[in-house]
N, C-alpha and C positions, 0 to 999 in steps of 0.2 A: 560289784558283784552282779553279774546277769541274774537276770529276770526266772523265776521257775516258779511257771504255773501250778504245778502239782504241791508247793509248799506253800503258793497266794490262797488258793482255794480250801486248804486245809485250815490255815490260817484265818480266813472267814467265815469258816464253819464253826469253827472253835469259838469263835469271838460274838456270833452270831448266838450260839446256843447262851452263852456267859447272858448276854442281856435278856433272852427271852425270859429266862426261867424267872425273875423277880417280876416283868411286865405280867406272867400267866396266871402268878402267884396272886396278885394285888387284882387283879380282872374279877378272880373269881374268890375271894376271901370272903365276902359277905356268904355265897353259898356253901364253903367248906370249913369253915369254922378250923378245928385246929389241923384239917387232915390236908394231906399234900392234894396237891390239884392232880397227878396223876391215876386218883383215887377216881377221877370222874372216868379216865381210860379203861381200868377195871372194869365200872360199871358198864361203859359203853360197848366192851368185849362182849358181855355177857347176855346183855341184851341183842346183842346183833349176832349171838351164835358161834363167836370165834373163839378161836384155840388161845384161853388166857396165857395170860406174860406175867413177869414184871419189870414195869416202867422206873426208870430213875427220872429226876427231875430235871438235871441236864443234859439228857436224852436230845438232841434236836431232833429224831425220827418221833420221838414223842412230843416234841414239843408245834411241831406243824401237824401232827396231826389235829392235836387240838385247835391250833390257829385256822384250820379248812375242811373241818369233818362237823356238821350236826351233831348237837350235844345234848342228843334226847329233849326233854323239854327245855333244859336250856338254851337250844335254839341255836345260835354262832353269835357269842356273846362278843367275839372280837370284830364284828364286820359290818358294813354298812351299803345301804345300796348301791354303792360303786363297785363293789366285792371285790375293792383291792389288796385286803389281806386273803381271801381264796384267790383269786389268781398268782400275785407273787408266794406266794404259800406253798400249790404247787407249781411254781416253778423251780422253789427251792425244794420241795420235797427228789424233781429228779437229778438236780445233781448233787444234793446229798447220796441219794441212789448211786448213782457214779461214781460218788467217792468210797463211797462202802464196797464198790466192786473193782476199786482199783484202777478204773478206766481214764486213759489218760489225757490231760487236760491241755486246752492251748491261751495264751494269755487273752483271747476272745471271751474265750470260756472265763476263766479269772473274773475278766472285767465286769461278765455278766452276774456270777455271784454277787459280785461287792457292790453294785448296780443296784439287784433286787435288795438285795440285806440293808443298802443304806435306805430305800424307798421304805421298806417295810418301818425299820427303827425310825423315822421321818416321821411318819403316822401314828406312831406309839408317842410319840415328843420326846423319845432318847436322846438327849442334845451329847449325851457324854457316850454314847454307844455311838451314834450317829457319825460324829468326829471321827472314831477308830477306823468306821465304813470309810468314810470319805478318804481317807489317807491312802485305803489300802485300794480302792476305786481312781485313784489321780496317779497311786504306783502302776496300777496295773493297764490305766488307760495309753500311760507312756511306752510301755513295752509292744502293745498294741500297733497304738503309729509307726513306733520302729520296726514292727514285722513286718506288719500290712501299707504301709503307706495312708492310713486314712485315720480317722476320728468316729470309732461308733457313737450312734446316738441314741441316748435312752428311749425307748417306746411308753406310749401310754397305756393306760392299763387296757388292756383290751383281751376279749379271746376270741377262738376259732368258733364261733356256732355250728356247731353240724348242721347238715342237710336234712331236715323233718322227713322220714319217710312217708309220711301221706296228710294232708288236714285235718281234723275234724270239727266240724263244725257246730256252734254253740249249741242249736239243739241236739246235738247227739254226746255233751259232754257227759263224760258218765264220773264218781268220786266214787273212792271208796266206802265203804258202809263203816259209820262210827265202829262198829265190835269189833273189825279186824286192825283198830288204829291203837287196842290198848292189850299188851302183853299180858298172861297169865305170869306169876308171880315178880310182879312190880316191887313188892316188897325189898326183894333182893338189892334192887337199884335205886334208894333214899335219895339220890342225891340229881338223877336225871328224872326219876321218875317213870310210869310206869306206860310211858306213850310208847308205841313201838315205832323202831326210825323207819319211814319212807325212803323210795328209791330216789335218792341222790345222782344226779348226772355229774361225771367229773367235766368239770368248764377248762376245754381245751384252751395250751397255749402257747404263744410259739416259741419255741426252741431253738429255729435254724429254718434254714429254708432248703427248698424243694433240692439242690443240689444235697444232700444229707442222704436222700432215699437214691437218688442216681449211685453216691457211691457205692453201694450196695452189692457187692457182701467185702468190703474192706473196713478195716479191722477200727480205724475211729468211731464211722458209720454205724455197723454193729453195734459198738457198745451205746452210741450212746440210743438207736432206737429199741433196744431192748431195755436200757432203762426207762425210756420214758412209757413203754408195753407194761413194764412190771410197776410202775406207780399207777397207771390208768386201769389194773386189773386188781391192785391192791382199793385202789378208792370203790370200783364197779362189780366187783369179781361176787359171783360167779357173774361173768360176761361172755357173750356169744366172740366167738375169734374174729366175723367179721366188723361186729361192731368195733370189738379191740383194734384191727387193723386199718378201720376208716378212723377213729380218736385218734390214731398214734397217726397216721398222716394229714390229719388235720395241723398236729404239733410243729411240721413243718409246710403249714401251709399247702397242703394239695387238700381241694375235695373233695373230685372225683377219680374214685381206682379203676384201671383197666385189670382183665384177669390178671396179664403179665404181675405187675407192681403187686396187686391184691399176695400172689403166690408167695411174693418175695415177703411181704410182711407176716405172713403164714408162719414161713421157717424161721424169721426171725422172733417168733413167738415162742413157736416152738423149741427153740434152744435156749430159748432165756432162760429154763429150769420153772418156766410155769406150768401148773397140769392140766392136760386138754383132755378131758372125757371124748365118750364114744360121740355124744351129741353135739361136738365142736364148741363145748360153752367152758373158758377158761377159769381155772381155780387161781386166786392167790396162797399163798402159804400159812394165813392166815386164818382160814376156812378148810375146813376139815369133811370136805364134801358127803363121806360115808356118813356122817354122825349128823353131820348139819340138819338142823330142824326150824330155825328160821326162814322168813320171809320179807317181801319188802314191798310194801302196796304201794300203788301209786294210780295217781289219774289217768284221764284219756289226755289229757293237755302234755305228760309230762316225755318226754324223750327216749323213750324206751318201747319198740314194737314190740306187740303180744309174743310176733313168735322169737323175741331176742329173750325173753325171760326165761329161764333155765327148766325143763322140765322137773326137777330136782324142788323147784325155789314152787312152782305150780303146787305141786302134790302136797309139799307141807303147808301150803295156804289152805289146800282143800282140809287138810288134819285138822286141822286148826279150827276149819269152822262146821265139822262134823262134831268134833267133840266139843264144839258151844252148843250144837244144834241137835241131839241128839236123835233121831229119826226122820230127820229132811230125808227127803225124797233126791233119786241121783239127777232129776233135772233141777230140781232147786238148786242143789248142792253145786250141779257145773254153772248156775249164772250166777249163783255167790261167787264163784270161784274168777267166775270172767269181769264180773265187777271189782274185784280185788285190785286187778290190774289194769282198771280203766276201759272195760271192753262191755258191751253188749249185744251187740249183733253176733252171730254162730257165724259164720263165712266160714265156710269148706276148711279153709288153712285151721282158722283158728280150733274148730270142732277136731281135726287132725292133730295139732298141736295138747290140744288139752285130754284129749282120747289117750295119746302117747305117755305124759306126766302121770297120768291116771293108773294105768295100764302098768308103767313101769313098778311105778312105787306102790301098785296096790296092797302090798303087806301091810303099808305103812298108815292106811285110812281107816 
Protein backbone atom coordinates (compact mmCIF):
# COMPACT_ATOMS: atom_id res chain seq x y z
CA UNK A 1 0.00 0.00 0.00
CA UNK A 2 1.60 3.56 -0.98
CA UNK A 3 2.54 5.83 1.32
CA UNK A 4 -0.43 8.81 2.22
CA UNK A 5 0.67 11.44 4.11
CA UNK A 6 -2.55 13.03 4.97
CA UNK A 7 -3.51 9.56 7.11
CA UNK A 8 0.66 9.44 8.61
CA UNK A 9 0.07 12.83 10.03
CA UNK A 10 -3.31 12.17 11.27
CA UNK A 11 -2.15 9.15 12.71
CA UNK A 12 0.53 11.02 14.67
CA UNK A 13 -1.62 13.38 15.95
CA UNK A 14 -3.86 10.93 17.22
CA UNK A 15 -1.16 8.96 18.93
CA UNK A 16 0.50 12.00 20.02
CA UNK A 17 -2.46 13.47 21.87
CA UNK A 18 -3.12 9.40 23.56
CA UNK A 19 0.36 9.93 25.29
CA UNK A 20 0.19 13.58 26.28
CA UNK A 21 -2.73 13.56 28.12
CA UNK A 22 -1.42 10.98 31.20
CA UNK A 23 2.37 12.88 30.92
CA UNK A 24 0.01 16.56 31.53
CA UNK A 25 -1.98 14.77 34.08
CA UNK A 26 0.95 13.36 36.38
CA UNK A 27 3.15 16.94 35.73
CA UNK A 28 0.75 18.65 37.45
CA UNK A 29 -1.22 16.32 39.98
CA UNK A 30 0.39 17.63 43.08
CA UNK A 31 -1.15 21.30 42.02
CA UNK A 32 -4.73 19.85 40.95
CA UNK A 33 -5.74 17.59 43.30
CA UNK A 34 -8.76 15.65 42.04
CA UNK A 35 -9.53 18.38 39.07
CA UNK A 36 -8.40 17.76 35.47
CA UNK A 37 -5.47 19.65 34.40
CA UNK A 38 -7.54 21.44 31.87
CA UNK A 39 -9.08 23.37 34.83
CA UNK A 40 -5.76 25.31 34.77
CA UNK A 41 -6.87 26.48 30.90
CA UNK A 42 -9.94 27.82 32.28
CA UNK A 43 -8.09 29.65 34.56
CA UNK A 44 -5.65 30.90 32.37
CA UNK A 45 -8.59 31.99 29.83
CA UNK A 46 -9.73 34.13 32.20
CA UNK A 47 -7.06 35.80 33.39
CA UNK A 48 -5.72 36.60 30.13
CA UNK A 49 -9.25 38.13 28.96
CA UNK A 50 -10.20 35.55 26.43
CA UNK A 51 -13.46 34.29 25.12
CA UNK A 52 -13.76 31.03 27.57
CA UNK A 53 -14.15 27.26 26.04
CA UNK A 54 -14.29 24.03 27.15
CA UNK A 55 -11.14 21.99 26.98
CA UNK A 56 -11.36 18.04 26.81
CA UNK A 57 -8.31 16.29 27.95
CA UNK A 58 -7.52 14.70 24.82
CA UNK A 59 -7.68 17.97 23.16
CA UNK A 60 -4.06 18.14 21.55
CA UNK A 61 -4.88 21.99 20.79
CA UNK A 62 -5.26 21.88 24.53
CA UNK A 63 -2.84 19.91 25.34
CA UNK A 64 0.30 22.11 23.66
CA UNK A 65 -1.03 24.82 24.70
CA UNK A 66 -0.32 23.93 28.12
CA UNK A 67 3.08 22.28 27.10
CA UNK A 68 4.20 26.14 25.58
CA UNK A 69 2.13 28.90 27.06
CA UNK A 70 3.01 30.49 30.77
CA UNK A 71 0.98 29.06 33.38
CA UNK A 72 0.34 32.09 35.66
CA UNK A 73 2.53 31.43 38.52
CA UNK A 74 3.04 28.13 37.79
CA UNK A 75 5.45 29.26 35.33
CA UNK A 76 6.20 26.29 32.28
CA UNK A 77 6.24 23.44 34.67
CA UNK A 78 7.06 21.21 31.52
CA UNK A 79 10.35 23.07 30.35
CA UNK A 80 13.72 23.57 30.88
CA UNK A 81 16.44 25.99 29.77
CA UNK A 82 16.90 24.38 26.47
CA UNK A 83 13.09 25.36 25.83
CA UNK A 84 12.72 22.31 23.88
CA UNK A 85 9.40 21.40 24.75
CA UNK A 86 8.32 25.45 23.63
CA UNK A 87 9.95 25.04 20.57
CA UNK A 88 8.84 21.41 19.33
CA UNK A 89 5.51 22.39 20.99
CA UNK A 90 5.14 25.07 18.64
CA UNK A 91 6.08 23.47 16.05
CA UNK A 92 3.42 20.91 16.54
CA UNK A 93 1.00 23.31 17.54
CA UNK A 94 1.09 24.54 13.33
CA UNK A 95 0.57 21.56 11.88
CA UNK A 96 -1.92 20.53 14.04
CA UNK A 97 -3.27 23.96 12.82
CA UNK A 98 -3.03 22.51 9.26
CA UNK A 99 -4.62 19.43 10.03
CA UNK A 100 -7.70 21.22 11.59
CA UNK A 101 -7.81 23.22 8.19
CA UNK A 102 -7.49 20.37 5.95
CA UNK A 103 -4.36 21.54 4.46
CA UNK A 104 -2.65 19.16 2.47
CA UNK A 105 0.32 17.31 3.61
CA UNK A 106 3.51 15.80 1.76
CA UNK A 107 5.54 12.79 3.29
CA UNK A 108 8.06 15.70 4.27
CA UNK A 109 5.62 17.14 6.19
CA UNK A 110 4.63 13.46 7.73
CA UNK A 111 8.23 12.81 8.58
CA UNK A 112 8.53 16.16 10.33
CA UNK A 113 5.51 15.36 12.63
CA UNK A 114 6.66 12.04 13.80
CA UNK A 115 10.19 13.64 14.05
CA UNK A 116 8.99 16.38 16.64
CA UNK A 117 6.36 14.00 18.33
CA UNK A 118 9.08 11.26 18.77
CA UNK A 119 11.84 14.25 20.20
CA UNK A 120 9.11 15.59 22.46
CA UNK A 121 7.74 11.84 23.93
CA UNK A 122 11.98 11.14 24.18
CA UNK A 123 12.07 13.90 26.80
CA UNK A 124 9.00 13.06 28.69
CA UNK A 125 10.85 9.11 28.92
CA UNK A 126 7.71 7.68 26.83
CA UNK A 127 9.69 4.56 25.92
CA UNK A 128 6.24 2.89 24.91
CA UNK A 129 4.68 6.22 23.17
CA UNK A 130 8.18 6.77 21.86
CA UNK A 131 8.38 3.25 20.03
CA UNK A 132 4.80 4.12 18.31
CA UNK A 133 6.83 7.63 17.10
CA UNK A 134 9.62 5.95 15.85
CA UNK A 135 7.79 3.31 13.67
CA UNK A 136 5.60 5.88 12.17
CA UNK A 137 9.02 8.29 11.79
CA UNK A 138 11.20 5.19 9.94
CA UNK A 139 7.57 4.54 7.67
CA UNK A 140 7.37 7.89 6.85
CA UNK A 141 11.21 8.67 6.44
CA UNK A 142 11.08 5.84 3.57
CA UNK A 143 8.45 7.37 1.60
CA UNK A 144 10.46 10.42 1.78
CA UNK A 145 13.65 9.00 0.09
CA UNK A 146 11.41 7.46 -2.47
CA UNK A 147 9.96 10.90 -3.37
CA UNK A 148 12.67 13.08 -2.89
CA UNK A 149 15.84 11.12 -3.50
CA UNK A 150 17.49 12.26 -0.14
CA UNK A 151 17.31 11.43 3.79
CA UNK A 152 15.98 14.44 5.93
CA UNK A 153 17.83 15.18 8.87
CA UNK A 154 16.51 16.00 12.30
CA UNK A 155 17.49 19.73 13.32
CA UNK A 156 18.52 20.63 16.70
CA UNK A 157 16.42 22.52 18.72
CA UNK A 158 16.99 25.73 17.76
CA UNK A 159 14.79 29.03 16.89
CA UNK A 160 14.58 32.17 14.58
CA UNK A 161 15.47 35.18 17.02
CA UNK A 162 14.07 38.07 15.45
CA UNK A 163 15.90 41.19 14.82
CA UNK A 164 15.73 43.60 18.18
CA UNK A 165 14.31 46.72 16.72
CA UNK A 166 16.72 48.91 18.69
CA UNK A 167 19.00 48.35 22.10
CA UNK A 168 18.61 49.54 25.12
CA UNK A 169 21.01 49.84 27.30
CA UNK A 170 21.54 48.82 31.10
CA UNK A 171 21.10 52.17 32.45
CA UNK A 172 18.00 52.89 30.80
CA UNK A 173 16.22 49.36 31.65
CA UNK A 174 13.05 50.16 32.82
CA UNK A 175 10.46 46.93 34.74
CA UNK A 176 7.27 47.10 35.35
CA UNK A 177 5.95 48.47 38.68
CA UNK A 178 4.99 45.47 41.06
CA UNK A 179 1.00 46.79 41.04
CA UNK A 180 0.37 46.22 37.46
CA UNK A 181 2.08 42.48 37.73
CA UNK A 182 -1.05 41.40 40.22
CA UNK A 183 -4.68 41.08 38.68
CA UNK A 184 -7.66 42.37 40.52
CA UNK A 185 -9.77 39.47 41.43
CA UNK A 186 -7.08 36.63 41.73
CA UNK A 187 -9.52 34.89 43.74
CA UNK A 188 -11.16 33.54 40.64
CA UNK A 189 -7.90 31.68 39.49
CA UNK A 190 -6.98 29.22 42.86
CA UNK A 191 -4.84 27.40 41.04
CA UNK A 192 -2.49 29.83 38.83
CA UNK A 193 -2.95 32.41 41.05
CA UNK A 194 -3.35 35.91 41.09
CA UNK A 195 0.03 37.23 39.06
CA UNK A 196 -1.05 38.77 35.81
CA UNK A 197 0.83 36.98 32.61
CA UNK A 198 3.38 39.20 31.04
CA UNK A 199 4.11 39.67 27.34
CA UNK A 200 5.18 36.44 26.15
CA UNK A 201 7.16 36.41 22.63
CA UNK A 202 6.35 33.43 20.49
CA UNK A 203 10.16 31.77 19.84
CA UNK A 204 10.03 31.41 16.05
CA UNK A 205 10.67 28.13 14.28
CA UNK A 206 11.51 26.73 11.22
CA UNK A 207 9.05 25.13 9.22
CA UNK A 208 10.43 25.26 5.65
CA UNK A 209 12.64 27.51 4.02
CA UNK A 210 12.62 30.55 2.09
CA UNK A 211 11.35 28.81 -1.19
CA UNK A 212 7.80 28.44 0.98
CA UNK A 213 7.34 32.35 0.74
CA UNK A 214 8.67 32.37 -3.26
CA UNK A 215 5.73 30.25 -3.92
CA UNK A 216 3.56 32.52 -2.90
CA UNK A 217 0.24 32.78 -3.65
CA UNK A 218 0.00 28.90 -4.55
CA UNK A 219 -2.12 26.86 -3.01
CA UNK A 220 0.61 24.54 -0.54
CA UNK A 221 2.33 27.78 0.25
CA UNK A 222 -0.77 29.37 1.33
CA UNK A 223 -1.88 27.14 3.49
CA UNK A 224 0.64 26.45 5.17
CA UNK A 225 1.92 30.35 5.93
CA UNK A 226 -1.43 31.15 7.07
CA UNK A 227 -1.10 28.52 9.49
CA UNK A 228 1.83 29.26 10.88
CA UNK A 229 0.27 33.53 10.91
CA UNK A 230 -2.78 32.01 12.81
CA UNK A 231 -0.56 30.13 15.66
CA UNK A 232 1.98 33.18 16.03
CA UNK A 233 -1.22 35.61 16.34
CA UNK A 234 -3.06 32.96 18.50
CA UNK A 235 0.29 32.81 21.07
CA UNK A 236 0.85 37.03 20.47
CA UNK A 237 -2.44 38.34 19.43
CA UNK A 238 -3.47 41.24 19.56
CA UNK A 239 -0.21 41.75 17.30
CA UNK A 240 0.76 44.59 15.02
CA UNK A 241 0.42 42.80 11.19
CA UNK A 242 4.03 43.80 10.71
CA UNK A 243 5.35 42.27 13.52
CA UNK A 244 2.98 39.04 12.40
CA UNK A 245 4.58 39.08 9.05
CA UNK A 246 8.30 39.37 10.05
CA UNK A 247 7.53 35.95 12.90
CA UNK A 248 5.90 34.22 10.08
CA UNK A 249 8.95 34.85 7.73
CA UNK A 250 11.25 34.27 10.28
CA UNK A 251 9.42 30.47 10.25
CA UNK A 252 11.03 30.12 7.09
CA UNK A 253 14.10 31.54 7.64
CA UNK A 254 14.06 35.02 6.01
CA UNK A 255 14.82 38.18 8.17
CA UNK A 256 14.80 40.72 6.36
CA UNK A 257 11.31 41.90 4.39
CA UNK A 258 11.40 44.06 1.22
CA UNK A 259 7.88 46.01 0.66
CA UNK A 260 7.27 43.60 -2.13
CA UNK A 261 7.33 40.06 0.15
CA UNK A 262 6.17 42.44 3.33
CA UNK A 263 2.65 43.00 0.89
CA UNK A 264 2.51 39.45 0.25
CA UNK A 265 2.50 38.30 3.74
CA UNK A 266 -0.09 41.15 4.56
CA UNK A 267 -2.81 39.35 2.22
CA UNK A 268 -1.79 36.24 3.44
CA UNK A 269 -2.91 37.53 6.88
CA UNK A 270 -5.51 38.82 5.75
CA UNK A 271 -7.25 35.82 4.33
CA UNK A 272 -6.50 33.63 6.96
CA UNK A 273 -9.85 34.63 8.69
CA UNK A 274 -7.83 36.76 11.38
CA UNK A 275 -9.17 40.15 12.35
CA UNK A 276 -7.28 43.24 11.48
CA UNK A 277 -8.53 46.51 13.10
CA UNK A 278 -8.29 49.99 11.72
CA UNK A 279 -4.75 50.15 13.52
CA UNK A 280 -3.17 47.20 11.70
CA UNK A 281 -2.84 45.16 14.99
CA UNK A 282 -4.26 41.43 14.47
CA UNK A 283 -6.88 39.68 16.75
CA UNK A 284 -6.87 35.94 17.27
CA UNK A 285 -10.35 34.39 17.70
CA UNK A 286 -9.71 33.85 20.92
CA UNK A 287 -9.77 37.67 22.05
CA UNK A 288 -12.75 39.28 21.74
CA UNK A 289 -11.24 42.75 20.98
CA UNK A 290 -14.55 44.98 21.80
CA UNK A 291 -14.89 43.44 25.37
CA UNK A 292 -11.15 42.83 26.08
CA UNK A 293 -9.95 44.62 29.16
CA UNK A 294 -6.60 42.92 29.66
CA UNK A 295 -3.21 43.80 29.32
CA UNK A 296 0.16 42.37 29.24
CA UNK A 297 3.33 44.21 30.77
CA UNK A 298 6.40 43.76 29.91
CA UNK A 299 10.00 45.14 30.19
CA UNK A 300 12.30 47.46 28.17
CA UNK A 301 14.60 44.02 27.58
CA UNK A 302 11.57 42.17 26.30
CA UNK A 303 10.86 41.93 22.28
CA UNK A 304 8.05 44.00 21.80
CA UNK A 305 8.40 47.87 20.48
CA UNK A 306 6.22 50.33 22.33
CA UNK A 307 4.61 51.28 19.15
CA UNK A 308 3.80 47.33 18.18
CA UNK A 309 1.56 47.19 21.64
CA UNK A 310 -2.05 47.52 20.61
CA UNK A 311 -3.51 50.94 21.32
CA UNK A 312 -6.41 48.74 22.68
CA UNK A 313 -4.01 46.68 25.23
CA UNK A 314 -2.27 50.79 26.11
CA UNK A 315 -5.72 52.20 27.28
CA UNK A 316 -6.63 49.17 29.41
CA UNK A 317 -3.27 49.34 31.28
CA UNK A 318 -3.82 53.08 31.73
CA UNK A 319 -7.73 51.66 33.38
CA UNK A 320 -6.21 49.71 35.29
CA UNK A 321 -3.88 51.95 37.03
CA UNK A 322 -6.25 54.90 37.26
CA UNK A 323 -8.74 52.82 39.16
CA UNK A 324 -5.66 51.71 41.71
CA UNK A 325 -4.69 55.23 41.68
CA UNK A 326 -7.35 57.13 42.10
CA UNK A 327 -6.66 60.95 41.39
CA UNK A 328 -3.09 60.64 39.63
CA UNK A 329 -2.49 63.30 37.80
CA UNK A 330 -2.60 62.68 33.65
CA UNK A 331 1.27 63.10 33.48
CA UNK A 332 1.70 60.45 36.23
CA UNK A 333 -0.87 58.52 34.81
CA UNK A 334 1.00 58.48 30.95
CA UNK A 335 4.50 57.33 32.73
CA UNK A 336 2.78 54.56 34.76
CA UNK A 337 1.39 53.81 31.72
CA UNK A 338 4.92 54.02 29.57
CA UNK A 339 6.63 51.97 32.29
CA UNK A 340 4.02 49.27 32.14
CA UNK A 341 5.59 48.58 28.81
CA UNK A 342 9.22 49.01 29.56
CA UNK A 343 9.35 52.59 28.31
CA UNK A 344 10.47 55.83 29.85
CA UNK A 345 11.56 58.39 27.75
CA UNK A 346 8.31 60.34 25.76
CA UNK A 347 10.02 60.39 22.03
CA UNK A 348 7.57 62.08 19.78
CA UNK A 349 6.36 58.42 18.41
CA UNK A 350 5.83 57.04 21.61
CA UNK A 351 4.00 60.40 23.07
CA UNK A 352 2.02 59.90 19.46
CA UNK A 353 1.38 56.49 20.09
CA UNK A 354 0.01 56.75 23.81
CA UNK A 355 -1.87 60.17 22.84
CA UNK A 356 -3.73 57.89 20.27
CA UNK A 357 -4.63 54.58 22.86
CA UNK A 358 -5.78 57.41 25.13
CA UNK A 359 -7.80 59.38 22.90
CA UNK A 360 -9.34 56.50 21.39
CA UNK A 361 -10.50 54.59 24.35
CA UNK A 362 -11.15 57.60 26.40
CA UNK A 363 -14.69 56.21 27.56
CA UNK A 364 -13.12 53.58 28.87
CA UNK A 365 -10.42 55.48 31.69
Amino acid sequence: MSFQPQKSVQDGLTHLAERLDPIIAARLSDVLGELKWTAILSELDNAKGYVGKIYDTWDLQAQLRILTERLGGLKYPFDDPSRLVSTRGGELRIVRNRWAHNDTFSALDAWRLHDFAARLLAHFDDSEGLAVAERHRVTAIAAVVEELGIEPQSPEVSSAAPEQPGSISAAETVEPDASVLVRHGGASTPIIGASRTPFEPWIPVLVGDVSILDDLPKKAAKELVRSVAIEIAEFEGPIHIDRLAQLTALSFGLRRLHPTRTQKLHRQIRASGLTVDSRKFVWPETVDGSAWSEFRPNGSEADRPFLHVSPVEIANAAKFIRDSSPGISTVDLEAATLQTFGRRRRTKQFADHLAVALADNARTI
